[in-house]
C-alpha positions, 0 to 999 in steps of 0.5 A: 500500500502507497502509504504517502496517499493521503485520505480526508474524513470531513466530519467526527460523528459516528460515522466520521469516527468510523471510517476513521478508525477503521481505515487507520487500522488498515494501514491507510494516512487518514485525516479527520476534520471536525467542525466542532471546536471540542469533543462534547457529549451529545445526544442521549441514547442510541441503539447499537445492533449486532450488525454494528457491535459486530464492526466495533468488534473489528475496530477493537472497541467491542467489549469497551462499548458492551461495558458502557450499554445495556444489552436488553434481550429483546425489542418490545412493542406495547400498545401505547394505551393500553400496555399490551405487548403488540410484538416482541424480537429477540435481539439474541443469537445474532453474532454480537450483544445488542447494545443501548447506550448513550451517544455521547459515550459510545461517540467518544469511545470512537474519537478516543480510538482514533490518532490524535495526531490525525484529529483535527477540531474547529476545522469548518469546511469552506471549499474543497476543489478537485485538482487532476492529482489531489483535493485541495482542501480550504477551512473557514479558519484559513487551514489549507490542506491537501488530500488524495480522496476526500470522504463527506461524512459530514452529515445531512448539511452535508458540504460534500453533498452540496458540491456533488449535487448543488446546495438544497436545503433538506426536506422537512418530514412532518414529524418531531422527535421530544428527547429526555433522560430520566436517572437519580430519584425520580428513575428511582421512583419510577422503577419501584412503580413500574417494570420498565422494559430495558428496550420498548416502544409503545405506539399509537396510531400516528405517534411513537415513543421509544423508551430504553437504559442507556447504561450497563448499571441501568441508573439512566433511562432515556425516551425519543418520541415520533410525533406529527408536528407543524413546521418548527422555526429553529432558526438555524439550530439542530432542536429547541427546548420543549416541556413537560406540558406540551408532552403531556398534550403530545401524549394525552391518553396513553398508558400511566406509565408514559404519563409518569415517565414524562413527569420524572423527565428532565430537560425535554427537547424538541428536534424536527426529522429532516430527510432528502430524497435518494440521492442519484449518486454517492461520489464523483471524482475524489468525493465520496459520501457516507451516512447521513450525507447521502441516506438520512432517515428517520431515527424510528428503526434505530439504525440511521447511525448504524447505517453510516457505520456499515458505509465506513466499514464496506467503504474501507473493504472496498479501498483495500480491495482496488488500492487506493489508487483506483479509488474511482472503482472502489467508490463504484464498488461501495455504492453497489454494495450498499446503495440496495441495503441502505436503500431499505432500511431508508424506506423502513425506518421513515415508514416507521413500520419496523417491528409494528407487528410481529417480523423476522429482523434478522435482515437488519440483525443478522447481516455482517459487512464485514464478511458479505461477498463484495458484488463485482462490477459488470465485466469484472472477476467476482 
């Protein structure tokens, strides 16, 4: 491998972080530049599938991440009024532990596994222009770099995006999602009235919440919801604040235990769920673009951060496939390895009817990309 060829990931987040990691490993020079000036622990619980513990596992940080999550045997599914269990998955015997946990931590378990040396806060990408030999890469704080390939895992605003396809604001999807914690006293509380499911979603004919522990101790439970919702004048920011009244409006009617866990919430936030349509190309030239930046969905499969992980990994086996040099044919490979399976889990998850109703998922859990045959171009050896 040409070591002195050099690779740029734009944006730090949980697939940045990935692709990161994993090409590192796999001896490739890679850079990533994150706009953000530090690390902070954003977010609050995420769900870690075992086709994506199964990547951690690759990237050395599996029993890491399983010391920091809970891992629920199975995925609940209750009739928000009433309580009744609708459906129920196991999330055993897939290969890995499936894993809840919050963002921040899993998050930071990434960016800690990454060379230092090679991370880069408070970089903002302003332009990045394809020479014939290299992308040459400017910053918003007077930074100029160059790279040979430059991977846009920066997200649904993505930059890389905009210049493959033109700027076009994301389509907004009708619906929100209120975030909270609950922990201390009032989880207390709240465990010693009800049997909490370590992993459960009630739902209601047009509205959902998603309830779950976040730590391996269980002392943090976290909720997401999905409602519809008019417009929101964020004015510019990722979420608002919101409130326990408007929750209780938003969840009028359901189960006590819903009522309660709203009343232990802490900080409530309001985030709108913005989407684009599928892309009609995932790279040109030395561009290339991976998770939210070329297939954002809805959070309601719990698989949109997974997704962009999957990319990083498939992504990373395709470049040590062709080399480095033949990038233009590993981009081609990547897009043919993920652009179906992606495709799908894209459909699912902004249908929201993943686990509605008793399924099979071992579609989604069963699957390892690290071990799935890579399908060859037309006219090329399998």
């Amino acid at each position: 491998m040409n070591q002195t060829k050099k690779i740029a990931v734009i944006g730090a987040g949980l697939g940045g972080a990935a692709a990161g990691r994993l090409l590192q490993n796999a001896g490739f020079d890679v850079d990533v530049y994150e706009q953000s000036p530090e690390f902070s622990r954003i977010g609050a619980g995420i769900h870690v599938g075992p086709n994506i513990v199964k990547i951690f596992r690759e990237m050395g940080l599996e029993q890491q991440l399983e010391n920091l999550g809970c891992d629920p045997d199975a995925w609940i599914s209750r009739d928000g009024s009433s309580g009744e269990v609708i459906a129920q998955a196991s999330v055993r015997g897939y290969g890995a532990t499936y894993i809840t946990v919050h963002r921040g931590d899993m998050h930071a378990l990434q960016v800690s596994s990454l060379d230092p040396a090679k991370l880069h806060y408070g970089k903002r990408l302003q332009s990045a222009v394809q020479h014939e030999n290299h992308v040459a890469l400017t910053f918003t704080d007077g930074t100029v770099t160059t790279a040979d390939i430059v991977i846009g895992a920066d997200g649904i605003n993505s930059k890389i995006r905009e210049l493959l396809l033109g700027e076009e604001a994301p389509l907004y999807s009708g619906w929100v999602g209120h975030r909270a914690l609950i922990k201390g006293e009032k989880l207390k509380k709240l465990q010693a009235e009800y049997d909490l499911d370590d992993c459960v979603k009630w739902w209601h004919k047009d509205r959902h919440m998603m309830a779950y522990y976040t730590t391996k101790e269980r002392d943090e439970y976290y909720y997401v919801t999905g409602v519809p919702h008019p417009p929101l004048d964020t004015q510019g920011r990722s979420f608002l604040e919101s409130s326990h009244e408007a929750m209780f409006e938003a969840f009028e009617g359901f189960h006590p235990c819903i009522q309660a866990m709203i009343e232990a919430s802490e900080d409530i936030t309001i985030w709108p769920l913005n989407n684009r349509n599928p892309l009609p190309i995932w790279s040109e030239g030395r561009f290339v673009l991976l998770g939210d930046a070329c297939h954002p969905m809805k959070p309601h499969m719990a698989q949109g951060a997974g997704m962009a992980i999957e990319d990083a990994a498939m992504l990373t086996r395709c470049l040590l496939q062709t080399g480095l040099e033949n990038y233009e044919t590993a981009f081609k490979l990547y897009e043919l390895n993920r652009k179906e399976r992606a495709t799908k889990v894209q459909v699912v998850s902004n249908a929201n009817t993943f686990l509605k109703q008793p399924e099979d998922p071992s579609w989604v859990y069963a699957y390892d990309v690290l071990t799935a045959p890579i399908e060859q171009l037309k006219g090329e050896m399998a």
